[in-house]
C-alpha positions in Angstrom: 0.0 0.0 0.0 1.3 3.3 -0.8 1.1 6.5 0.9 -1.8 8.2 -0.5 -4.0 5.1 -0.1 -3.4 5.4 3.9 -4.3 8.9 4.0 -7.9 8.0 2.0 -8.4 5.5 5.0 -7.5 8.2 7.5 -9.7 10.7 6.1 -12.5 8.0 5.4 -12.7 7.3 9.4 -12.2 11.3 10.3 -15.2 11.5 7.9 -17.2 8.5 9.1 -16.0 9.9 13.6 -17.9 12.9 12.4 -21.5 11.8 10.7 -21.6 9.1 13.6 -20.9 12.2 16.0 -23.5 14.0 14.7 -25.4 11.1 14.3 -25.4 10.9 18.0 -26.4 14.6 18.8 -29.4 14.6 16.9 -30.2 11.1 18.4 -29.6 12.8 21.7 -31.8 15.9 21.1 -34.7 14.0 19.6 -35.0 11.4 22.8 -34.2 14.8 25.3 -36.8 17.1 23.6 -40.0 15.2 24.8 -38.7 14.4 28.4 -38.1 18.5 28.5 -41.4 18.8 27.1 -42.9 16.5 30.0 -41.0 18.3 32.6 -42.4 21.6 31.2 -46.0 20.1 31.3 -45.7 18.9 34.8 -44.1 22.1 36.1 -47.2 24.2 34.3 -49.9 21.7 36.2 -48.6 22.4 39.7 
């Protein structure tokens, strides 16, 4: 394998780290939104 065939693979995972990161995030957001939502719900009831 030559040089410039290692530094696609690097770049390839970097590039993969990041969409799974982000991946992740939104994931994150998506499931925290609604529990925020309830809290907010709860807190306007009492």
């Amino acid at each position: 394998m030559n040089k410039t065939n290692i530094q696609n693979q690097n770049r390839n995972k970097n590039h993969h780290l990041i969409v799974v990161s982000i991946a992740i995030v939104v994931a994150l957001a998506l499931i925290a939104s609604p529990i925020v939502a309830m809290d907010d719900a709860f807190a306007t009831k009492k």
